[in-house]
Every structure is written in C-alpha cells, then in structure tokens.
N, C-alpha and C positions, 0 to 999 in steps of 0.2 A: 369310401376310404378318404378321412381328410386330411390333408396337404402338414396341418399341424403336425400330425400323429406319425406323417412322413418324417418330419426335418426332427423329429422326437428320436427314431429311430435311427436317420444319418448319426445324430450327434452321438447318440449312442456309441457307433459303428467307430466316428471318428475320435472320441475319449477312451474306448475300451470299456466302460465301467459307467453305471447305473447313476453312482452316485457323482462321477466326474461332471457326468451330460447335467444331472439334476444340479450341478453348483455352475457351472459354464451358462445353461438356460436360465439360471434364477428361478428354478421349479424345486418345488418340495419332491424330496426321491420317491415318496409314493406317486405323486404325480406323473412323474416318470414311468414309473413302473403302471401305473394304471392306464396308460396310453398304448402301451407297449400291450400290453394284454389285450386293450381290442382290436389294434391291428392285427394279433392275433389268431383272435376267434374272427375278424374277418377273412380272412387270409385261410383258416383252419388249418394251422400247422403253426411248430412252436417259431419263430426264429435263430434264436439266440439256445444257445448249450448253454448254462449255466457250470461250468468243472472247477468247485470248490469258488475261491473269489474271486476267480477269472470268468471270462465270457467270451464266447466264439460263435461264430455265427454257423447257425444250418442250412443244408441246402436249400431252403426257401427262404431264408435271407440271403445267402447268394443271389437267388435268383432275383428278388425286388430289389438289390441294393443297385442295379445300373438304373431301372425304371423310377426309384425314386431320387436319382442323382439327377437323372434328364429333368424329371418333373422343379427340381429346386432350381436350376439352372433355365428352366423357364418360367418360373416365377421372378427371379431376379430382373430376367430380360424382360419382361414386362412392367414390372417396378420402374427399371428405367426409363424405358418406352414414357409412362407415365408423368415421370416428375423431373426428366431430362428438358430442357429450355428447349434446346436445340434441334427437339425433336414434337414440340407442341405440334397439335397439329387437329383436327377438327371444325367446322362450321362457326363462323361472328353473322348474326343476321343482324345488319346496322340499317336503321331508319334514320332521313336528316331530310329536312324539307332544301329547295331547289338551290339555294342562297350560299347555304351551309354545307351543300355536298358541292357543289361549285369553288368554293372559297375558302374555305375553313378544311376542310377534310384530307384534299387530294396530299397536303406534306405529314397527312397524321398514317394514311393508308400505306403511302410509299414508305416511309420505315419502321412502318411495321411489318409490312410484307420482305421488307428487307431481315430481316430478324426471325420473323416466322415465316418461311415462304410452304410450311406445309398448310396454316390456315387456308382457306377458303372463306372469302369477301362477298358477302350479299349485300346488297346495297339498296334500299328500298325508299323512293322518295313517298312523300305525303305531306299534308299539313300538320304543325304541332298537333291538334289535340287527338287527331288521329293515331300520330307516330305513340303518343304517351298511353293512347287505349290498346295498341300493341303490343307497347311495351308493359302493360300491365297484365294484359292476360298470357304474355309469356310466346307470343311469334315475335317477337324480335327480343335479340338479347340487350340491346342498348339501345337508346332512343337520342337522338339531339334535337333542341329542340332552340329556337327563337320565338322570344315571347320575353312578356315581362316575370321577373324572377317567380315562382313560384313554390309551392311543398305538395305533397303527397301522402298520405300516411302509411301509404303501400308502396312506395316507390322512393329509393335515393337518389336525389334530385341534385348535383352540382354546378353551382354558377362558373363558368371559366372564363368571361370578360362580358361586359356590358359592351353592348355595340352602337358604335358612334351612326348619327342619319345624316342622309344628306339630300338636301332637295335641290336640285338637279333640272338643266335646261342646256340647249344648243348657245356654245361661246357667244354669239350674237345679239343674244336675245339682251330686251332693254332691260330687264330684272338683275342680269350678272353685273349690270354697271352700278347698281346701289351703292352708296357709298355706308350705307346703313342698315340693321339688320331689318327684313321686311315681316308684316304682319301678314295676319291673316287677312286682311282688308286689300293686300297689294295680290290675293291668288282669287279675287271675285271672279276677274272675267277670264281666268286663263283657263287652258283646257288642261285637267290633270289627268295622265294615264295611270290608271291602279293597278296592283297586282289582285290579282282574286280573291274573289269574297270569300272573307273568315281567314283571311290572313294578318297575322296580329300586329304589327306596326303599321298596315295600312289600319286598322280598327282605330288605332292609338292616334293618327294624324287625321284623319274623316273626326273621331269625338274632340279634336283642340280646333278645325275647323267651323266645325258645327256648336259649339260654347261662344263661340267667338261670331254665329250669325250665318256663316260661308257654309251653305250645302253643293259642291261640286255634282257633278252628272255624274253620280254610279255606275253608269252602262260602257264604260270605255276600261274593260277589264284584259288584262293578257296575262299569259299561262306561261309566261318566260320571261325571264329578267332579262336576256340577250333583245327580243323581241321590242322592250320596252327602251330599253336603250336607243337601238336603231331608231326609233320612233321620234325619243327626243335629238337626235343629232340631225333628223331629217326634219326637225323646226315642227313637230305634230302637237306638242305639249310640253308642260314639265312633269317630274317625276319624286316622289320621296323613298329611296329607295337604300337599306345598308351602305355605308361610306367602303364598308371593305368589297363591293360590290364593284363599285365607280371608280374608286381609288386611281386606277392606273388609265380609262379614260379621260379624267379628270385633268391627273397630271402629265397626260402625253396635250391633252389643251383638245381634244376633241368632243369633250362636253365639261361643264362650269358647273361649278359646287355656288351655289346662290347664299347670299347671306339670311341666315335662318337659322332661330334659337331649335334646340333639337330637344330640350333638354328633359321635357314632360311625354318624349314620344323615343325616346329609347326602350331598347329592349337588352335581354343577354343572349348569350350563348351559351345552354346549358346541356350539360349530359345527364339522363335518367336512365335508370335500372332498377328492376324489381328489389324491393329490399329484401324480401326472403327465398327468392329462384336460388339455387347452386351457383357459384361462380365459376366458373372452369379456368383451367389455366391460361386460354386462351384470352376470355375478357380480361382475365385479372392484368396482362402484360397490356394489352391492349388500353384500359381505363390506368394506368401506369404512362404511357407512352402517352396520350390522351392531355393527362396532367401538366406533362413536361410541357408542353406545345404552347398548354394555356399561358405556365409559366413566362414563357418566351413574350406570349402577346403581350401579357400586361407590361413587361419589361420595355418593348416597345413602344406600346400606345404611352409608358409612364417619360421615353426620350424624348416623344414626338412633342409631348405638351409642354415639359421641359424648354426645348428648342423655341416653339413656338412662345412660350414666356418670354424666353431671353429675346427674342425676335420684336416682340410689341415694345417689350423697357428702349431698346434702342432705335425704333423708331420713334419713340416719346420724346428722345433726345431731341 
C-alpha cells in the first residue's frame, strides 16, 4: 500500500470530489481516479459510494481514513525531523592532524556543537596524507589538513588561510638577539627538534635546509608539539614549528620567535571532502560554520600585518 495512493485518498476525503482532489494535487482526474482504484483492489472493497455527483465513503473507508490520517501525520513528522536545523542530528567523523585539532578546530567544534548539540563529534588525529586517504575512501567525512595547497580530482579541497612559521628557541638563546634575519648557515651547529617524519612543513624546512648545504640530525623526532615546546624552553634546541601554535608562548616571553624568512616553507590550512559522497545536513552547516572561522582568520592575520606595517614606517621615522 503506498503512502502516495494514501494522501490521493485523504484529499479525496478532504475536497469531496474526484475532480477537486485531481485540480488541488495538480493530477489529471484519471490519475486520481486510477490510484483510488488500486488502493482498492488492494484493500478489496470499494471505498467511496459513488450517489450520482456526490461521493461518500464506505465502511472501509471509514475504517482506513484514521490509519491513513496517522500515517500522513507521520510522514510530516518525519519531513521535519529531516530538514528542521534545530533538530540536525547524526555522526561528523573529522580527521585534523595534532596542530590543527589543537589550534584551529576547538572554537570551530564549540559552536557548532552549540547549534547542533544532537551531532555527535569524532575526532580522529593522523598525518595529512593519511587523513586525505580517509577521507577519500569515505571513513571520515571531512579531512583538514596542513600541507602546501593542493587539488584532488576526487576530492573538494579548500584553502582557509596559509599559515605563518616560526622558528623558535628559549628567550636567552644567542640566535633571538640577531638583529638580522638568519640563514641557513646560522642552524649549522644547533640542535633542531622535529616533529615526525612525513610531516609536511618539517619536509619543506629539512629541503630549504638541505639546498642550502645544512643536513641537521634526523633522529631527535617527538610525537607532540607540547613535548617539543617544553624541550625548547628547557634550552634542548630550536624548533620550526606553526606560528599559530607558539603564538601565546611567544608572547607571554616564555619562548622567542627568531628572526627567520618563512616565506618558501609555509603551508595552509585546508578542508577536504569527497567530491561525490552525499553531503548531509550535518557537514553541510558544519563546512558553513568552518568557512566563517576562516573568514574571521584571514581578517585577522590581514590587521595583524596591517599593524605591523604601520609599526616598521614609524620606527623608520
């Protein structure tokens, strides 16, 4: 019995008249009428009396017209269920390597959950090209990723701000006092801690290193940015590590941004998703709210340079 053939027969019920329901539905009256006839012979028994141009229902339409009131009535509520914001609700499996679910994510998570508190948040770290191999065979529904800008032909890949680097040592160290930007020739003898192999902006500063002559010791690798920090504040090495990472150590003076061109070892900050997976309603608000955020960055990082321009002309004074 389907649902159509039902709400065919309400409208029926609620016009009176064959041909009311067929100009109200936009249906041709035979259509009408042909619908009604195999609810019919499903049913086997007539509905509808037919008495001259009127119509009144039989006892077995009596009987189905509560059952199929309930059934439209639960179809609606489920429509809404559906396509009601307020009531989104369902699984986000989000991949973001350690940097970007640290730094970037936690005010993108918080209002969204504020908004959608029926989602459910998985949250799965990994390396880019991991996250991106997930996210293309469809266990994770969005990917972010850090790395230099790339494309996909299978995947919608969006840049949301390029990320500033910063190479990184304890306040004291003789390197923060340059009054000059330093090369690759001033990181010969120092000890650099790396983040893990096959992580893409340490790849991009190990190849301007290594161009330039400087192979640092490989083997002093950690599995955490907090880890790596402590290290340098405890005078162990320096570090080159996302600015938005250091940022607030930096500026509380408990570790020194070194003077250092970044400019051929940036990366961005991108979101990927299957280009042909379903989108549900849940990504969709979610890469919506996502966007906003980036908004906001670029608006920022475009004050901060701002600032920092007006800053240099007035010390030139």
């Amino acid at each position: 019995m389907e649902s159509r053939h039902l709400f065919t027969f309400l409208t029926v019920v609620e016009t009176g008249s064959f041909t009311k329901a067929a100009l109200k539905m936009d249906y041709a009256q035979s259509s009408v009428t042909a619908q009604i006839q195999t609810l019919e012979a499903e049913v086997g028994k007539p509905l509808f009396d037919r008495i001259g141009r009127g119509i009144k229902l039989t006892d077995a339409g009596e009987r189905l017209l509560p059952f199929a009131q309930e059934i439209q009535k639960m179809h609606l509520l489920a429509s809404d269920a559906l396509h009601s914001g307020s009531e989104i609700g369902g699984t986000l499996t989000i991949g973001a390597p350690e940097s970007l679910a640290a730094f970037r994510l936690p005010p993108i998570i918080r209002e969204y959950k504020k908004w959608f508190p029926h989602v459910k948040i998985v949250l799965r770290p990994g390396m880019c090209w991991e996250l991106l191999s997930s996210a293309r065979s469809g266990e994770l529904d969005v990917a972010f990723l850090l790395q230099p800008e790339t494309s996909d032909k299978d995947m919608n890949i969006e840049t949301l701000i390029c990320e500033e680097m910063a190479l990184i040592a304890q306040p004291d160290h003789p390197l923060a006092a340059s009054p000059q930007l330093l090369d690759a020739e001033a990181l010969r003898s120092e000890t650099i801690l790396f983040t893990e192999s096959g992580c893409s902006y340490r790849t991009l500063f190990e190849q301007h290193l290594n161009r330039r002559g400087v192979f640092p010791d490989p083997t002093l690798e950690f599995w955490s940015l907090e880890a790596i920090k402590q290290c340098v504040a405890a005078e162990l090495g320096v570090a080159f590590l996302p600015w938005i990472t250091v940022r607030k150590e930096c500026e509380d003076g408990r570790l020194a941004r070194l003077p250092w061109d970044d400019s051929d070892q940036r990366v961005a900050t991108q979101v990927a998703y299957h280009a042909k997976k379903w989108r549900s309603a849940a990504l969709e608000e979610f890469l919506r709210i996502v966007r906003e955020h980036a908004a906001r960055w670029q608006t920022a990082e475009q004050q901060a340079e701002d600032k920092r321009v007006i800053g240099n002309e007035v010390a030139k004074r």
